[in-house]
C-alpha positions as CSV (number, residue, x, y, z in Angstrom):
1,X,0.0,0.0,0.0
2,X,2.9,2.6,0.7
3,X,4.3,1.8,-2.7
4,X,1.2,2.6,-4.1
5,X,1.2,5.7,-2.1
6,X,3.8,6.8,-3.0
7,X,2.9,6.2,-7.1
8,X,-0.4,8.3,-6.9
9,X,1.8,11.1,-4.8
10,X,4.3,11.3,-7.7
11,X,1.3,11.9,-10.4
12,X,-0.6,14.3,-8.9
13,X,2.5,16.6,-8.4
14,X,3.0,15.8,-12.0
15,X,-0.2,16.9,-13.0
16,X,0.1,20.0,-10.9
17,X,2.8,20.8,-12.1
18,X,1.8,20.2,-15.7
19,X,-1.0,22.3,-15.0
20,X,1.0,25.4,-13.7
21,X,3.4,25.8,-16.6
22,X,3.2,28.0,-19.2
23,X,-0.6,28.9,-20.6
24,X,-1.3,28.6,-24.9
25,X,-2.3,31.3,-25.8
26,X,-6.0,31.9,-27.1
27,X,-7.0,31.2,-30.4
28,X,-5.6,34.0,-33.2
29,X,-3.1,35.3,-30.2
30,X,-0.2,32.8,-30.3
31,X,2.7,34.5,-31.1
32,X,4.7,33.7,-34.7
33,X,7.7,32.5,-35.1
34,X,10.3,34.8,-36.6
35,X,12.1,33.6,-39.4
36,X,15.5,34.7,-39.3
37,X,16.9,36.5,-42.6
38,X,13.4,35.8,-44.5
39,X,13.5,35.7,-48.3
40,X,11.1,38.4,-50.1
41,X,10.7,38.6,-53.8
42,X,9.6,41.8,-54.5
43,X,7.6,42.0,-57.7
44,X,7.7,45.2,-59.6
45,X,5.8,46.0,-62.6
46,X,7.1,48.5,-64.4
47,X,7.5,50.3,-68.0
48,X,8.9,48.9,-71.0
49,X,11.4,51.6,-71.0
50,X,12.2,51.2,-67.7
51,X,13.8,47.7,-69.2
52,X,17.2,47.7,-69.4
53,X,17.7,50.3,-66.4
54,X,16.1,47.9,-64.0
55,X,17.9,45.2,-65.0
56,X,21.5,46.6,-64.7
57,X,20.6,47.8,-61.0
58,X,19.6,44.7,-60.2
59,X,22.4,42.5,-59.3
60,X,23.8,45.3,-57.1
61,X,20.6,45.9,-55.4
62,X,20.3,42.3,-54.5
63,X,23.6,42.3,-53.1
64,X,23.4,45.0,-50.6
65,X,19.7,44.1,-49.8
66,X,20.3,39.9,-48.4
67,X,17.3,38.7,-48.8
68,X,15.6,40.7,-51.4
69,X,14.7,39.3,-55.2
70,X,13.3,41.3,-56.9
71,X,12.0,40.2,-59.6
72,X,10.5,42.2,-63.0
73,X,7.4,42.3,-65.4
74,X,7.8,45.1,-67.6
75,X,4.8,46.2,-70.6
76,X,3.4,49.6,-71.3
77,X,2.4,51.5,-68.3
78,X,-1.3,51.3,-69.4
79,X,-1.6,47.2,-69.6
80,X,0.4,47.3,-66.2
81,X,-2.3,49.5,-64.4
82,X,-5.4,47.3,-65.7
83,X,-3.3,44.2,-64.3
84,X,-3.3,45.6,-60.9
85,X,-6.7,46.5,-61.2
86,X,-7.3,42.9,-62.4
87,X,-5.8,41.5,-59.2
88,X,-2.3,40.7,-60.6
89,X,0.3,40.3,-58.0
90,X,2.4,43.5,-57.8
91,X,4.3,45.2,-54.9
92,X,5.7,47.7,-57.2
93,X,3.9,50.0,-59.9
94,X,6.5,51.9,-61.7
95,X,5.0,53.8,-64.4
96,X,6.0,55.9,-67.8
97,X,2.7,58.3,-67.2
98,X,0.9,60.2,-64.3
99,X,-2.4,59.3,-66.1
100,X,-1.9,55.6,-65.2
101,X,-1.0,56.1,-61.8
102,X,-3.7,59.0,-61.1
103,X,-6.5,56.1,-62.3
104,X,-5.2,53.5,-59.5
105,X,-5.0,56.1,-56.8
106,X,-8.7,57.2,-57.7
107,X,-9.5,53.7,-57.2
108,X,-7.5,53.3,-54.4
109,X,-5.0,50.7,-55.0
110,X,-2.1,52.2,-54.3
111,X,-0.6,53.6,-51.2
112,X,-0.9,57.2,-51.4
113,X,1.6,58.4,-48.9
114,X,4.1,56.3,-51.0
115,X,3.7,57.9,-54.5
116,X,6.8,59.4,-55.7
117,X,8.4,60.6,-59.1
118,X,11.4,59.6,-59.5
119,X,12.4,60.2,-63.2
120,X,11.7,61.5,-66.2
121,X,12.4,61.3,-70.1
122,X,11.8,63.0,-73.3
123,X,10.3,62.0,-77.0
124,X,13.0,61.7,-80.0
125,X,12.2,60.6,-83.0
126,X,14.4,57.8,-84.5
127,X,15.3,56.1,-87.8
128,X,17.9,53.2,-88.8
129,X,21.7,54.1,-88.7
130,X,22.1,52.6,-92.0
131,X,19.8,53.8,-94.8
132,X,17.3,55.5,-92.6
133,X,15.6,58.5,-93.0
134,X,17.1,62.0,-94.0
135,X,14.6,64.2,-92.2
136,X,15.6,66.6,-88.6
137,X,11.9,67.4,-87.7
138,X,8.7,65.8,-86.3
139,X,7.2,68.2,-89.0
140,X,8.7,66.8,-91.6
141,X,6.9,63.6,-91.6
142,X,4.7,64.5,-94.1
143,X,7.9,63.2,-96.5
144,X,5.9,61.3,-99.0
145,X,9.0,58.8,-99.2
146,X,8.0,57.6,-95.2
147,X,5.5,55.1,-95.5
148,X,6.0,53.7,-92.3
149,X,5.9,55.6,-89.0
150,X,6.1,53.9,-85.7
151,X,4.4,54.8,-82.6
152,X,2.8,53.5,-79.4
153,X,-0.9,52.7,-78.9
154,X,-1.8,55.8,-77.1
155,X,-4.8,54.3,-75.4
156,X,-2.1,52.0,-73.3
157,X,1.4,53.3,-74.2
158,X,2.5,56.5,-72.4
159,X,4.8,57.1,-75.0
160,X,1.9,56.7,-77.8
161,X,0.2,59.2,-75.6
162,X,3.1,61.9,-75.6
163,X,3.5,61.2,-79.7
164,X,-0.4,62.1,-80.4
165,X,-0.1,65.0,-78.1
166,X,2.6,66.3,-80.5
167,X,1.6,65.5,-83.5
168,X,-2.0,66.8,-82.9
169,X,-0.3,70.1,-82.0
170,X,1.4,70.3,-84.9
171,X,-1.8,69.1,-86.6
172,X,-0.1,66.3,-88.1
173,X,-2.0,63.3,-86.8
174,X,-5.0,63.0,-89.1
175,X,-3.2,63.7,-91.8
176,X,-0.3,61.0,-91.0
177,X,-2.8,58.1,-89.5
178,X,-3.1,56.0,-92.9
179,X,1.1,55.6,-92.1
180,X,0.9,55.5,-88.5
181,X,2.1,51.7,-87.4
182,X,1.3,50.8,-83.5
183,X,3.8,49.2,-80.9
184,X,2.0,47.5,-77.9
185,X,4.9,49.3,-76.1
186,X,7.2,52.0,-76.8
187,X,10.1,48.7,-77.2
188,X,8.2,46.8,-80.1
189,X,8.0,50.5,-81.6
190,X,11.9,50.7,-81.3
191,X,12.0,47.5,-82.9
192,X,10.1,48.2,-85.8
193,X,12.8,50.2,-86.8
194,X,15.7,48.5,-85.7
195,X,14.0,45.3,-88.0
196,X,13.4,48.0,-91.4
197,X,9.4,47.7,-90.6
198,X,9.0,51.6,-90.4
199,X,10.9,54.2,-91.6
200,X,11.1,56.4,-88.7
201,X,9.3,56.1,-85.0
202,X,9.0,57.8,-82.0
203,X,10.3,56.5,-78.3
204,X,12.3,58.3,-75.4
205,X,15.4,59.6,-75.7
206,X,16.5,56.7,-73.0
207,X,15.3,53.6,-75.6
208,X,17.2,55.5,-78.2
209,X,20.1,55.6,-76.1
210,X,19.9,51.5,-75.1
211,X,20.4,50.7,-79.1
212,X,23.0,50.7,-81.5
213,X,21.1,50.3,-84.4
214,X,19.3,53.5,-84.2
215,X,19.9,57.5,-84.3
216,X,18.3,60.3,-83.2
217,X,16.8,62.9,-86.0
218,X,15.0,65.2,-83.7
219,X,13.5,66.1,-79.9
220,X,10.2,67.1,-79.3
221,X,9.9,70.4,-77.9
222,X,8.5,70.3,-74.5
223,X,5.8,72.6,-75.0
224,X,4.1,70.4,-77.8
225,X,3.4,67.7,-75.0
226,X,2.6,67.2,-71.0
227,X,6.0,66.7,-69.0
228,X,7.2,63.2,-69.2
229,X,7.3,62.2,-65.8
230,X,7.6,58.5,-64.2
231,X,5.4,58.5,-60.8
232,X,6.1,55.3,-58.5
233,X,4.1,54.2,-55.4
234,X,3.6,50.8,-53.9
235,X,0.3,48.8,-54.2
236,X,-1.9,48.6,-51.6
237,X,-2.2,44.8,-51.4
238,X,1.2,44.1,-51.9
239,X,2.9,42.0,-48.9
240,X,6.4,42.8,-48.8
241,X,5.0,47.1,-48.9
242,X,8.8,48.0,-46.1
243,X,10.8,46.0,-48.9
244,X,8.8,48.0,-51.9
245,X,9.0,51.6,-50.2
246,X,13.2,50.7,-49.8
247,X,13.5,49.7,-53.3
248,X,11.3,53.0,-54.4
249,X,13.7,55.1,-51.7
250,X,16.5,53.8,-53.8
251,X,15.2,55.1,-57.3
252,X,14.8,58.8,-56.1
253,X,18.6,58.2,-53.9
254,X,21.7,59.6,-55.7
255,X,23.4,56.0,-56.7
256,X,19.3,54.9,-58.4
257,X,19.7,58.2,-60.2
258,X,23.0,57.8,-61.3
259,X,21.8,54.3,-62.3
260,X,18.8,56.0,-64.4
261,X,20.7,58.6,-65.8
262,X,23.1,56.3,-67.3
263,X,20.3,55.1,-69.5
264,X,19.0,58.2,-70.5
265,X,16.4,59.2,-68.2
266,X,16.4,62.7,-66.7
């Protein structure tokens, strides 16, 4: 009997004891483990010009930011917004027009406080190195011998956008839309004339400056189109919106505008 005694004394101070430890926590309460050094892949969607400027700041960005990925989708700023509209996952918006940007804040799904520009560009008008065109104006595209003159889509492509604003103010866009050949982004419009399909077309000065197959002929003066500015902000459902908001603070810091300028952007 004292054996057993002694076996029902050692359980109950077990279950006391049991029963005196630490408490779970209630339902939705429990603390979450913290993962150390946690991988985030930060998806950006940005504009097609944006292209090769992105890409060569990207190794160095991952470098200095363990951890980080981030990780492209580039179109025409236009197609980009209705995507994030649509649900796409995004963290990022970086876009070629305020228009774009404007209709996602309206509809709230970016983070206002977050909205920055951080570049800008301007519209020159391009033509093959060898055998292109021999004009030096946008007002001389009425040359009968250019049958093929590429632009953007301006009810997606910033760029297109900028293109009609100038040629309508130089009352040239009725008159040339029988010739007028549309990109689905202002790169497919460079590439129409890097390829021989048009004659001349019109892109930034900073796609310009990414080929070799191209030359300038002529800017647009400012005061024929709205300023070419390139607004950034972080979407409101992203998860990762600390690691978006750094990579945006790096864009407007003086090593991302270095980065920028070096690809033509202002």
């Amino acid at each position: 009997m004292k054996k057993i005694s002694l076996i029902l004394t050692a359980a109950c101070l077990f279950i006391l004891a049991a029963c005196s430890g630490p408490q779970a926590s209630p339902e939705g309460t429990a603390d979450k483990p913290q993962v150390a050094n946690e991988s985030v892949e930060l998806m950006v969607l940005a504009a097609a010009s944006l292209t090769d400027a992105l890409n060569s700041l990207k190794s160095s960005y991952e470098e200095s930011h363990p951890g980080v990925k981030l990780t492209y989708s580039f179109g025409s700023s236009g197609k980009l917004a209705q995507q994030i509209e649509q649900g796409a996952p995004a963290d990022l918006f970086l876009s070629a027009s305020q228009a774009d940007m404007n209709k996602l804040d309206e509809k709230q799904l970016i983070l206002p406080e977050t909205r920055v520009d951080f570049s800008g560009n301007s519209l020159v008008l391009v033509t093959a190195k060898e055998n292109g065109a021999a004009i030096t104006s946008f007002e001389e595209l009425t040359d009968s011998s250019l049958q093929h003159i590429a632009v953007g889509a301006p009810e997606s492509v910033p760029a297109g956008r900028y293109t009609k604003e100038v040629l309508d103010n130089l009352k040239l866009w009725d008159s040339l839309s029988d010739r007028l050949v549309f990109g689905s982004d202002v790169r497919q419009v460079l590439t129409y004339v890097e390829a021989g399909n048009a004659e001349v077309g019109v892109v930034y000065s900073s796609d310009a400056a990414t080929s070799e197959k191209v030359k300038v002929l002529a800017e647009a003066k400012e005061d024929l189109h709205k300023p070419i500015v390139y607004p950034g902000a972080v979407v409101r459902d992203s998860a990762h919106a600390d690691a978006a908001k750094q990579f945006l603070s790096y864009l407007t810091s003086e090593e991302g505008k270095k980065a920028l300028q070096e690809y033509g952007f202002r």
